[in-house]
C-alpha positions in Angstrom: 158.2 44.4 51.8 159.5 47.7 52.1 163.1 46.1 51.3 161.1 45.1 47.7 159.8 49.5 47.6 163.1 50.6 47.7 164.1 48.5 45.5 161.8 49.2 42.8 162.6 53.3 44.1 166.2 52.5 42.5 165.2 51.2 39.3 162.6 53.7 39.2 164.6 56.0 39.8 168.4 56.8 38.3 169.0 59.7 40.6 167.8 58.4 44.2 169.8 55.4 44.7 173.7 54.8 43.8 174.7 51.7 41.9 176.8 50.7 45.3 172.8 50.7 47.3 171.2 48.7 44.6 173.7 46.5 44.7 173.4 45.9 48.8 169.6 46.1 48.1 169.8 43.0 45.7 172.1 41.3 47.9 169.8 42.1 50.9 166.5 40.6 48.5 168.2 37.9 47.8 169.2 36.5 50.7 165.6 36.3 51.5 165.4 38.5 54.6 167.0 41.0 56.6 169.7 38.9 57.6 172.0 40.9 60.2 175.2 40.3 58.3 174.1 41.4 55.5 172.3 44.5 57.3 175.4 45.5 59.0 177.1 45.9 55.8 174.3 47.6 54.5 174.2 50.6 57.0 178.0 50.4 56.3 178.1 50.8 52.5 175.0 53.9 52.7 177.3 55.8 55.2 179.7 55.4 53.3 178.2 57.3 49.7 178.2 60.4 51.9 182.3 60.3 52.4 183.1 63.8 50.3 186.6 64.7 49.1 189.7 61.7 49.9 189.2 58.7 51.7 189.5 57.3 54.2 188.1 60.0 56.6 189.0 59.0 60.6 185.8 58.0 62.4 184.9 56.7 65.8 182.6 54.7 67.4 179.9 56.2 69.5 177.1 54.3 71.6 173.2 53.1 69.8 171.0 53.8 72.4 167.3 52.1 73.4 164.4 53.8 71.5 164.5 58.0 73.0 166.2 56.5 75.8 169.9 57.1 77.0 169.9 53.3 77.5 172.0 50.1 76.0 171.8 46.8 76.3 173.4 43.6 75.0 172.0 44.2 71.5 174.1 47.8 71.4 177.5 46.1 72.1 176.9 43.8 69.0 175.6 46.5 67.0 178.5 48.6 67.7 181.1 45.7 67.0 179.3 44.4 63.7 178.9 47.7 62.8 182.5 48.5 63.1 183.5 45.8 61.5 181.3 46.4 58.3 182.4 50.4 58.3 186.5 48.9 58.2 185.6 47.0 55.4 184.8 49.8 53.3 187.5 52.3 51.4 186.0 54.9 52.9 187.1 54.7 56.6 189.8 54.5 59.2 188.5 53.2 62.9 189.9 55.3 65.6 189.4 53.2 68.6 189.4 55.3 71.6 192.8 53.6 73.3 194.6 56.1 70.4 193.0 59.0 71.8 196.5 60.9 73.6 194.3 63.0 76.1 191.5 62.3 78.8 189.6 65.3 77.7 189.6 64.2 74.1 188.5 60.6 75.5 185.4 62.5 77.5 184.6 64.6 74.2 184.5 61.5 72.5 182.1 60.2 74.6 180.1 63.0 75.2 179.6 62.8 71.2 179.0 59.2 71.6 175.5 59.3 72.7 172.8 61.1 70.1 171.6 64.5 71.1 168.5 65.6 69.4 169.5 69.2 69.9 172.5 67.5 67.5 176.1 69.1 67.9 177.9 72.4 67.8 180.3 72.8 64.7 183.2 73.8 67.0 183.4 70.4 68.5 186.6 69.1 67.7 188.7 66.0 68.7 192.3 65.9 67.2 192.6 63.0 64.8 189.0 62.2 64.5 186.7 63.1 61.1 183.5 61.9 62.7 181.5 59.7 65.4 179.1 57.0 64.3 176.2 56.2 66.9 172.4 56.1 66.5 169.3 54.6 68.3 167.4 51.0 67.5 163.5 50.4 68.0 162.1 47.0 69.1 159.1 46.0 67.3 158.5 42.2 66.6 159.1 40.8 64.6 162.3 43.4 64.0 164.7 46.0 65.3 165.1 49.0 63.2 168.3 50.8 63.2 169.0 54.0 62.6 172.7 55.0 62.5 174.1 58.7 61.8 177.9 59.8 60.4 178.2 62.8 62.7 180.8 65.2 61.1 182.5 67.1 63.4 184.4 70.0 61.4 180.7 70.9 60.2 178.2 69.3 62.2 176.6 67.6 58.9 174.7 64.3 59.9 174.9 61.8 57.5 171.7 59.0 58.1 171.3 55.4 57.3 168.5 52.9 58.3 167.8 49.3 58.0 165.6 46.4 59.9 167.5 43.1 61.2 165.1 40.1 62.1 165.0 39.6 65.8 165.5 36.0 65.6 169.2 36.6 64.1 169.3 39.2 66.7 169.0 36.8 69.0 170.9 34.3 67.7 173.7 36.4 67.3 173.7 36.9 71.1 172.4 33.9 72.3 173.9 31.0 70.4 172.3 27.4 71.6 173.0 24.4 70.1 171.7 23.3 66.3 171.4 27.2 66.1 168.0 27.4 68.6 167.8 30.3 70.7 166.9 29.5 74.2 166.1 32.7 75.4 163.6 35.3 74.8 164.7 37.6 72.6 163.8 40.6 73.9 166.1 40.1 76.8 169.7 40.9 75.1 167.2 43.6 72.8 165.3 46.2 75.7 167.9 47.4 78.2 167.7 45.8 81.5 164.7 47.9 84.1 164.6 50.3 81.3 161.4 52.0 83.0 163.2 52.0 86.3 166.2 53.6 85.1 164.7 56.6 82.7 163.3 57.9 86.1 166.0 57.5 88.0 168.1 59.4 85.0 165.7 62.1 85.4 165.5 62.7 88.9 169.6 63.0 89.2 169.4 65.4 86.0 167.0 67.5 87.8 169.6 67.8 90.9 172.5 68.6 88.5 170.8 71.2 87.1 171.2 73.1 89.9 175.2 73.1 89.8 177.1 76.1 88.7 179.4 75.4 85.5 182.2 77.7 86.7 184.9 75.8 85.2 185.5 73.1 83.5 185.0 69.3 85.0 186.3 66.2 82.7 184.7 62.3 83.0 185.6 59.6 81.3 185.4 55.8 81.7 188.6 54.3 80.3 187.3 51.4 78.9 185.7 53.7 76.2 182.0 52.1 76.4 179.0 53.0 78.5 177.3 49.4 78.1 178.9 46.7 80.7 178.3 42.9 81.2 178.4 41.4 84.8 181.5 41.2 86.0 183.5 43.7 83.4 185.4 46.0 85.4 184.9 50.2 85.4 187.7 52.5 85.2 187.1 56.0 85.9 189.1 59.4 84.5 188.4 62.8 86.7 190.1 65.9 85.3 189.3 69.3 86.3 190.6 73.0 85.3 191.0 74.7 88.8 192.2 73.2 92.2 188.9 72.1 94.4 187.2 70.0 96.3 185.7 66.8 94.4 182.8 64.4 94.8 182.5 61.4 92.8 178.5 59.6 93.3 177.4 56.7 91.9 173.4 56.8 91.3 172.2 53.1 91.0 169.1 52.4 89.3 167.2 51.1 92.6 167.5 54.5 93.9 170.4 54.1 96.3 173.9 56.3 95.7 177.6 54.8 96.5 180.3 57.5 97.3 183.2 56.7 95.0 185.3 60.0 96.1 186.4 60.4 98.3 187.2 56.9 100.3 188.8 55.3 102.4 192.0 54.6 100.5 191.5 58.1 99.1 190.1 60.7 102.2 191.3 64.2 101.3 189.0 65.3 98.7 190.8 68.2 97.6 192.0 68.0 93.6 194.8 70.0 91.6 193.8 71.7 89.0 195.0 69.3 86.0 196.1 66.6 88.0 194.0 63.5 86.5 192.2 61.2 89.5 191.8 58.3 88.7 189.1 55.5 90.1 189.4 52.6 91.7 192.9 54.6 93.3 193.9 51.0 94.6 194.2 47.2 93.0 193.1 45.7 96.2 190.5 43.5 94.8 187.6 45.7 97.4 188.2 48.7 95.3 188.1 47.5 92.3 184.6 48.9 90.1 182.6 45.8 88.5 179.7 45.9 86.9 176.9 44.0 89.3 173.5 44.4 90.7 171.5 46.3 90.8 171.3 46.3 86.7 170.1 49.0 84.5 171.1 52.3 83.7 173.3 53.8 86.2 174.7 57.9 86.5 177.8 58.9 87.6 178.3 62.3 89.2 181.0 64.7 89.3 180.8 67.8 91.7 183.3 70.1 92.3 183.8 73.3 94.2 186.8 75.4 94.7 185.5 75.9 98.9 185.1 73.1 101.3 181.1 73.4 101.6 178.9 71.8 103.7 178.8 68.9 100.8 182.4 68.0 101.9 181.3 68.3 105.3 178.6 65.6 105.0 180.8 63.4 102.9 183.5 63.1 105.5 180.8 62.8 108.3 180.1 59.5 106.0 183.2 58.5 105.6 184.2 58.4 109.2 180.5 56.4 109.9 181.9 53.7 107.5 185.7 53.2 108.1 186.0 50.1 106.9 183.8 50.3 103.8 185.3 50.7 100.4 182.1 52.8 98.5 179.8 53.5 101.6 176.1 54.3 100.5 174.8 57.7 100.9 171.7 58.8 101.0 170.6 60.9 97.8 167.9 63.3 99.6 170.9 64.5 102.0 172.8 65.2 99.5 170.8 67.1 97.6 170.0 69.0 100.5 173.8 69.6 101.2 173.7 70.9 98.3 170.8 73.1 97.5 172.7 74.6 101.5 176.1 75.2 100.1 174.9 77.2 97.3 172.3 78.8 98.7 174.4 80.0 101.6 177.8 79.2 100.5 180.7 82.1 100.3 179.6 84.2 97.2 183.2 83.8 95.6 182.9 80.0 95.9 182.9 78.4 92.0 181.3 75.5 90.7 181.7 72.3 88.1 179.8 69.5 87.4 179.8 66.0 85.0 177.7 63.3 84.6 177.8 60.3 82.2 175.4 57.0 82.1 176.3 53.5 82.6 174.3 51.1 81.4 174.8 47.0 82.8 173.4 44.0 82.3 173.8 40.6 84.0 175.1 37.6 81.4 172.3 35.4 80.7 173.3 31.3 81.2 
């Protein structure tokens, strides 16, 4: 048992463990097993010995992501909350939950730090009133899911590590309770995101189109539910800020392949945008507006363009718009835009300017 080798590392040892991790390592032994609980509080307590200086330090809680993926799934949202709950616990941390963030750029900051970045972070990252993220990545390999969570540190960029393995059957029993405590579901279903391979190609192929976008100023996205992991049924909320007045283009790439156009719509046709007014999607209550998460699942991109000239993109999104009066998110086909595109800055005015955002969205449909 590895669980066994570290502990025998700490006894070993006087320097490499604290008494606080031999302590959750006998507790962990004891109980016979990675028991998630137990694990949670683990990753918890080990983040926690790296808190320098006075506590509590003010951290937030990013996304754990699907292997090298960009992906969630069930699994991530109880990770996240169990996690949470175990770090609050502790002396050594305040939660700042992202409804106490005053700004929609801080919110987008937040959840651009949310998801890990090998390439990790720059040191003048900043969000006011936040020490640090928490977020990391699991693996699935029966008969466990290995964790490994990171303490980002924002004034310095220090990345504070922690790893444990959780039995899949708690996993699973955790997310899909069944009477006398049986699981009637595979596992693996609330564990690997939903048409994971499906969705890491169509993530690339949109990141290859945005690549071509100009980052002439400055183009803010945020959902403001604060997550990137949906059930069926939970409803989206989109934030749109940009820093000079243009024309805007909110797309939805869905994981089949096919791409809605969010912005602009019906309810919404003049795509033209202030420079720091904040748009805000669904623009309407009416109950066909509203943004749900549904079908097709997976892992989903939403794309901000912006340009400060009314290009020939504009041009084909209000040719779209007028072909489908009476839909609320008409589809669009992706190769047209991307050839609107690749038009307009190719042959666009030279003093035309350029921003771009994109963030992922990954759904899931509630098992019975």
């Amino acid at each position: 048992m590895k669980l066994l080798g570290q502990l025998k590392q700490a006894i070993a040892g006087p320097g490499a463990f604290s008494r606080a991790r031999l302590g959750t390592l006998l507790c962990l032994l004891l109980a016979c097993g990675p028991l998630s609980a137990q694990s949670y509080d683990y990753l918890a307590r080990t983040l926690a010995e790296e808190v320098e200086g006075e506590a509590p330090v003010r951290i937030g809680m990013g996304n754990f992501v699907y292997a090298q993926t960009r992906q969630q799934s069930p699994f991530s949202t109880l990770l996240r909350m169990e996690l949470e709950n175990a770090l609050s616990k502790t002396d050594a941390f305040e939660i700042i939950t992202y409804d106490r963030l005053d700004e929609i750029e801080e919110l987008a900051e937040f959840q651009q730090l949310s998801l890990v970045d090998t390439g990790g972070i720059s040191p003048e990252l900043t969000i006011a009133g936040v020490d640090g993220i928490v977020r990391g990545r699991y693996f699935y390999k029966h008969p466990y899911v290995t964790v490994f969570a990171e303490l980002v540190w924002l004034d310095t960029g220090r990345v504070s590590k922690a790893r444990v393995e959780i039995s899949v059957d708690h996993i699973a029993a955790e997310l899909f309770p069944g009477p006398d405590g049986e699981v009637g579901i595979a596992p693996v279903a609330g564990i690997v995101p939903y048409a994971a391979n499906a969705s890491e190609a169509n993530l690339i192929e949109v990141e290859q189109r945005m690549a071509t976008v100009p980052d002439d100023f400055s183009v803010t996205l945020a959902v403001a539910q604060g997550k990137a992991d949906f059930a069926a049924g939970e409803r989206i909320d989109l934030r749109v800020k940009i820093s000079a007045d243009a024309y805007v283009a909110v797309l939805f790439h869905q994981v089949d392949g096919t791409s809605l156009l969010l912005y602009p719509n019906a309810l919404q046709p003049d795509s033209f945008v202030r420079a720091g007014q904040t748009l805000q999607l669904p623009g309407s209550r009416r109950e066909e507006y509203v943004l749900q998460a549904g079908p097709p699942y997976g892992t989903d991109v939403i794309q901000v363009i912006a340009c400060t000239q009314r290009s020939s993109l504009f041009q084909l999104l209000e040719w779209v718009l007028s072909d489908n009066p009476a839909t609320p998110y008409p589809l669009i086909n992706r190769a047209l835009v991307a050839e609107a595109l690749a038009n307009a800055l190719e042959h666009g005015s030279g003093s035309a300017e350029w921003g771009s955002a994109a963030i992922t969205l990954s759904t899931y449909p509630v098992q019975p």
